[in-house]
C-alpha positions in Angstrom: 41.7 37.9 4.3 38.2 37.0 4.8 37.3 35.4 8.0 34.2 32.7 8.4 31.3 33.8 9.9 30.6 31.0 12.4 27.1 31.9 12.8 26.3 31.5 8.6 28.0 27.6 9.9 25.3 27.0 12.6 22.7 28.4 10.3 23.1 26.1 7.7 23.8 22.8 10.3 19.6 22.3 10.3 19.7 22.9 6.4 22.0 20.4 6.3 20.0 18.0 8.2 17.1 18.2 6.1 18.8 17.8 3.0 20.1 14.6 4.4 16.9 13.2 5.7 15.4 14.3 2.1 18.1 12.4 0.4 17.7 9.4 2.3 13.8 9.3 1.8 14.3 9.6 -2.3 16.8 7.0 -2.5 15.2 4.5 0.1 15.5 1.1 -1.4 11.4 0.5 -1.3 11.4 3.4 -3.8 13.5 0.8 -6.3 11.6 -2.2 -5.8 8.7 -3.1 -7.9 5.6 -3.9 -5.5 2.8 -5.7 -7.3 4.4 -8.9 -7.8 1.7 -11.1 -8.1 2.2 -13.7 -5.3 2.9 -16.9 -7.2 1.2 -19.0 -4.6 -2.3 -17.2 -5.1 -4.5 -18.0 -7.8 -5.9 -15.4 -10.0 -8.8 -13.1 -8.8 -12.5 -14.1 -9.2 -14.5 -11.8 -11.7 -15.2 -8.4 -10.3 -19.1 -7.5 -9.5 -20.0 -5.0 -12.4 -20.7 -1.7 -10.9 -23.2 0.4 -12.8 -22.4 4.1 -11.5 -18.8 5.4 -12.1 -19.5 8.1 -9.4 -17.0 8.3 -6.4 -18.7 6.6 -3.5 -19.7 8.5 -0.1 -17.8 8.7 3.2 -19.6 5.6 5.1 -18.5 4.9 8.7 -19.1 1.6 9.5 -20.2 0.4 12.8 -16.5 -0.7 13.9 -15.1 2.8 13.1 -13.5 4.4 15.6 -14.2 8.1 16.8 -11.4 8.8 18.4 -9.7 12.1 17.6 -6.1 11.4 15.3 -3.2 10.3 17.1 -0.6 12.5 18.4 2.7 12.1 15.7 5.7 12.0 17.1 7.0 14.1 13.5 5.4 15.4 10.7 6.2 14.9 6.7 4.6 18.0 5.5 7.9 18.9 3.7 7.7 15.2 1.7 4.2 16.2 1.1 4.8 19.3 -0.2 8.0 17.9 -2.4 5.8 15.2 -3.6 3.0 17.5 -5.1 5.4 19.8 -7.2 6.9 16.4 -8.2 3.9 15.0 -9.3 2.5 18.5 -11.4 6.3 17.9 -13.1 5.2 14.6 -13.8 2.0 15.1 -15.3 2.9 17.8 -17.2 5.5 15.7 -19.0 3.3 12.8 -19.9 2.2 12.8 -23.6 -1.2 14.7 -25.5 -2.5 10.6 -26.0 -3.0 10.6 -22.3 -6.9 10.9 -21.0 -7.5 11.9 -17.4 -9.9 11.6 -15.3 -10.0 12.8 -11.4 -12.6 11.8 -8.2 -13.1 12.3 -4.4 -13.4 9.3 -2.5 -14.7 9.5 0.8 -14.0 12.9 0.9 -10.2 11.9 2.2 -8.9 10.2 -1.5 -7.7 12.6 -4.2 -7.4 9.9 -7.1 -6.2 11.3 -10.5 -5.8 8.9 -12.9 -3.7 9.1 -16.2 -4.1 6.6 -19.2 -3.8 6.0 -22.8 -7.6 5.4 -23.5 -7.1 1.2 -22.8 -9.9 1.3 -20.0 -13.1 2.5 -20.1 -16.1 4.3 -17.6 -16.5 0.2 -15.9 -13.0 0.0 -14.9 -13.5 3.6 -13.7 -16.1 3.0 -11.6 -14.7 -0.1 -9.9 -11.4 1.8 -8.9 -13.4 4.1 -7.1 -15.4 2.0 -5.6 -12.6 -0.7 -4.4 -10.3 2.1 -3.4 -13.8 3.7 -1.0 -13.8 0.1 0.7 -10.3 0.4 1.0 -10.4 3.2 2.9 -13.1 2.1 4.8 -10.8 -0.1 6.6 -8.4 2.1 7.2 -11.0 4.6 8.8 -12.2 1.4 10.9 -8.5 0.4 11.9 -7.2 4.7 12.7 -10.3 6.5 12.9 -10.0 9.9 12.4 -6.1 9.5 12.1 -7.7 8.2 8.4 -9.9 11.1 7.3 -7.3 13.5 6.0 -6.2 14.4 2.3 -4.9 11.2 0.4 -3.4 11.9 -3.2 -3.2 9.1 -5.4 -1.7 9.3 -8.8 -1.8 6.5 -11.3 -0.7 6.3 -14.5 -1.8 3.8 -16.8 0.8 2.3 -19.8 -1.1 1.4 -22.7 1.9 -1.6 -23.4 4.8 -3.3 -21.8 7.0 -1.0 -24.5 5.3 2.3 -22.6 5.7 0.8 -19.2 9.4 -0.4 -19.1 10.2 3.4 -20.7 8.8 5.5 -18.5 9.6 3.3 -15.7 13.2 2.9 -16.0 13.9 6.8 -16.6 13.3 6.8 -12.8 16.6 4.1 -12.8 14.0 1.5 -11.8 14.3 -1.9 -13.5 10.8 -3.0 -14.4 11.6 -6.3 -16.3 10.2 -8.2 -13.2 6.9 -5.9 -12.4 3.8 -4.9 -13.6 3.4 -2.0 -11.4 5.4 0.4 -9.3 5.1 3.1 -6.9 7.6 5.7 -6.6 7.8 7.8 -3.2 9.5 11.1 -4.7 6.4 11.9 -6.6 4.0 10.1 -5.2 2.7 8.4 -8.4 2.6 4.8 -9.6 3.4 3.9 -12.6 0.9 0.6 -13.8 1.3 -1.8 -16.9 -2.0 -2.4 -18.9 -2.7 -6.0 -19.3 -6.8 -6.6 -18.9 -8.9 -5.1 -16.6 -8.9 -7.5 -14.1 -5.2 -7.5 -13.6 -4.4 -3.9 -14.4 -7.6 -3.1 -11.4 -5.4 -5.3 -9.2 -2.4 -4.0 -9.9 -4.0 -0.1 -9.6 -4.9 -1.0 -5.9 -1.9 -2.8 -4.8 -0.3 0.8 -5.4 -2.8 2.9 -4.5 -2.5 1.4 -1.3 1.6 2.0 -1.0 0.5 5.6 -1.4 -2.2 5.4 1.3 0.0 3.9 3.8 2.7 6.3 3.1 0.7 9.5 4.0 -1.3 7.9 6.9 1.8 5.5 8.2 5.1 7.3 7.3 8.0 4.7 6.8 6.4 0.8 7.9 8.4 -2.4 7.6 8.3 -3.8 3.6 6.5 -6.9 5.1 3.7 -4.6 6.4 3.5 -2.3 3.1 3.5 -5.1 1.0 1.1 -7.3 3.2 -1.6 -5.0 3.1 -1.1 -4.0 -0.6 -1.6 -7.6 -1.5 -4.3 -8.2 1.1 -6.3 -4.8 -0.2 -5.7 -6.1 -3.8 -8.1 -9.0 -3.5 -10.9 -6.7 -2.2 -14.6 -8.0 -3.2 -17.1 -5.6 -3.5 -19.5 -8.3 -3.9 -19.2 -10.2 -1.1 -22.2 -9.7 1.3 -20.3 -8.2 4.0 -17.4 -7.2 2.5 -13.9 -9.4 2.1 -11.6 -10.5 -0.3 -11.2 -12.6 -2.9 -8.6 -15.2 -1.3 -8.8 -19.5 -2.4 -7.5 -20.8 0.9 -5.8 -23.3 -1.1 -2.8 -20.7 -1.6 -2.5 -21.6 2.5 -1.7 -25.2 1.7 2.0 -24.2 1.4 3.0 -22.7 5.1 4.3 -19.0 5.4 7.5 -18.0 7.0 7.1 -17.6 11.1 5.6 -14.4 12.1 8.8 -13.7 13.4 11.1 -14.6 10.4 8.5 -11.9 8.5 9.2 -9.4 11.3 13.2 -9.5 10.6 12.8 -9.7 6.9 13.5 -6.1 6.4 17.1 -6.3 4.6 16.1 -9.7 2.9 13.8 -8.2 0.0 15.7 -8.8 -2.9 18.4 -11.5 -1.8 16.3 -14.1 -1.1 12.4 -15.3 -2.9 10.7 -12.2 -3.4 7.8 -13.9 -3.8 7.6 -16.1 -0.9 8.3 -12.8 1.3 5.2 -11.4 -0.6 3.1 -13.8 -0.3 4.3 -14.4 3.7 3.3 -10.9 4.0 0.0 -11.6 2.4 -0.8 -14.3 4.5 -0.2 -12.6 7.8 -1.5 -10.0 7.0 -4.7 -10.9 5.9 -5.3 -13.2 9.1 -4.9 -10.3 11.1 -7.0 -8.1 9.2 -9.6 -10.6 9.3 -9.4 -11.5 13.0 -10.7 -8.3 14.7 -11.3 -9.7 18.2 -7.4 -9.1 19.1 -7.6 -5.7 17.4 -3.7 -7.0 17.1 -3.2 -5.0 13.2 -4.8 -1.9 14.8 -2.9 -1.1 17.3 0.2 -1.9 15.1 -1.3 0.7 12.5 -1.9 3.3 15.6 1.9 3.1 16.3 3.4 2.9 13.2 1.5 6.4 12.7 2.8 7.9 15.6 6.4 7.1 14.4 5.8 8.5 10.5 9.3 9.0 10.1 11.2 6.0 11.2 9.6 2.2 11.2 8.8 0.4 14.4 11.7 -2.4 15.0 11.4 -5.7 15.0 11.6 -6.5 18.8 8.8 -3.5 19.3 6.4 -4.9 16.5 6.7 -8.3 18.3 5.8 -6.4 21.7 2.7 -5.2 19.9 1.8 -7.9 18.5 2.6 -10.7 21.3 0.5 -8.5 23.5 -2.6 -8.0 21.7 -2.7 -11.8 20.8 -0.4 -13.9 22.8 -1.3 -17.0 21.4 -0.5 -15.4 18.0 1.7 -18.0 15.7 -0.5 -21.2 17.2 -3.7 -19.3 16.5 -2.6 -18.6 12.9 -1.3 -22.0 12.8 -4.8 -23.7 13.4 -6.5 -21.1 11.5 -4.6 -21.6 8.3 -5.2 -25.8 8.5 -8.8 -24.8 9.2 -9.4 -22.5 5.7 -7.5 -25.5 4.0 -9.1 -28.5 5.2 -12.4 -26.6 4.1 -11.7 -25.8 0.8 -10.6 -29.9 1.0 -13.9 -30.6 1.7 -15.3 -28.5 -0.7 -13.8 -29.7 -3.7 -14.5 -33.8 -2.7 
């Protein structure tokens, strides 16, 4: 009779750990959720500035980037990393001979590869790069150097809604309700061609679930989806930089700070697109007021924790005690961007 060997067991107790912690990553339910949603409050996008060169911009610090060296994580992905890149060769390799592709450094941080079906042309091109450079310019000003490492994004362009729901769905992902999706196990996004305005949009709002994945680890949806949609409305034209936002989208109030904060398990049971456009809203006022530095030092220790989220209660630490006067702050700011664009349109 053969007897166990009881040290085989304890050698294959850490195996089994990982497999589990793999498991869990590859089914998460953010993986199954589409997340370009446009939110239904916001108005569409002004016209984009033409950009004339289509060559990937240069790594410019601006004067509110920090120096600081990265910060120390308390675990390391390298394994998803390294699961994600064979993933995403599969991937590629499967897509059809109609697809074009075309492939940029950004900053010398963002490895963009982009896949489509010859619907888009060198313009669109050239303002992907461009929008995803200042998008990463805020993430170097927010982390520092914790932002200047290797970013692969991978985005494949449908030609049609046909194309989109069937290469979408293979992944068991319903796509009747999205234009855009980002899947975690390979690292790619999957983006429906409808114009270049909205299809550019849509492109960023994942690129930026694939940014925050390798430079945050696992964040609240809120977060993710708050700065997707914030990042989205980036305007290259704007003389110092911002977004393309019509305050009158605040005229309708967003859930308390602290209602977005404990929203985790709510995506998908109550209105998606009030929690979108919530995280939108916060979001964007904390990106935009920098004296509190309130979004940063979230960012800083949602990096340190890559593999598990920050809870609610610690997120509200963070957040109370960067900007105590937090909710009335945002209250008065929101009334103040609405009663201005009030007075602009009298």
């Amino acid at each position: 009779m053969k007897r166990d060997n009881p040290r085989l067991k304890y050698r294959l107790i850490p195996l089994l750990l990982v497999i589990l912690v793999f498991i869990w990553w590859l089914t998460g339910e953010a993986d199954r959720q589409p997340t370009a949603l446009p939110s239904p409050q916001a108005p569409n996008a002004a016209p984009l500035k033409v950009v004339e060169s289509s060559e990937a911009t240069s790594h410019q610090n601006s004067a509110g980037v920090i120096s600081s060296q990265p910060v120390s994580k308390a675990c390391n992905l390298d394994w998803l990393f390294a699961y994600q890149k064979r993933s995403a060769a599969q991937l590629a390799d499967g897509l059809g001979d109609d697809f074009s592709v075309f492939k940029a450094q950004i900053n010398q941080a963002i490895n963009l590869t982009l896949y489509h079906q010859g619907k888009i042309g060198d313009q669109f091109v050239a303002n992907l790069v461009n929008q995803l450079g200042a998008v990463h310019n805020y993430y170097l000003s927010m982390l520092g150097d914790g932002a200047a490492q290797a970013i692969d994004v991978n985005i494949i362009i449908l030609g049609d809604r046909a194309a989109y729901e069937d290469s979408t769905s293979q992944s068991g992902f319903d796509p009747r309700m999205s234009q855009g999706v980002f899947f975690h196990g390979s690292n790619s996004a999957f983006v429906e061609y409808k114009g270049d305005e909205i299809t550019l949009r849509t492109a960023i709002h994942e690129a930026v679930h694939a940014i925050n994945l390798k430079l945050l680890g696992r964040i609240p949806r809120w977060l993710n989806e708050g700065l997707a949609e914030t990042f989205e409305r980036i305007a290259l034209e704007q003389p110092h930089g911002g977004f393309h936002v019509a305050h009158t989208a605040l005229e309708q109030r967003p859930m308390e700070l602290y209602s977005v904060i404990g929203s985790e398990t709510q995506w998908g049971s109550i209105d998606t697109g009030y929690l979108y456009f919530s995280g939108w809203a916060w979001v964007h006022y904390l990106l935009n007021n920098k004296d509190t530095h309130a979004l940063q030092k979230l960012l800083i220790q949602e990096q340190v924790q890559m593999c598990n989220m920050l809870n609610g209660e610690q997120i509200t630490q963070i957040l109370e005690e960067a900007h105590p006067t937090i909710e009335q702050d945002f209250n008065q700011w929101r009334m103040s961007k609405v009663a201005q664009m009030e007075e602009a349109t009298h």
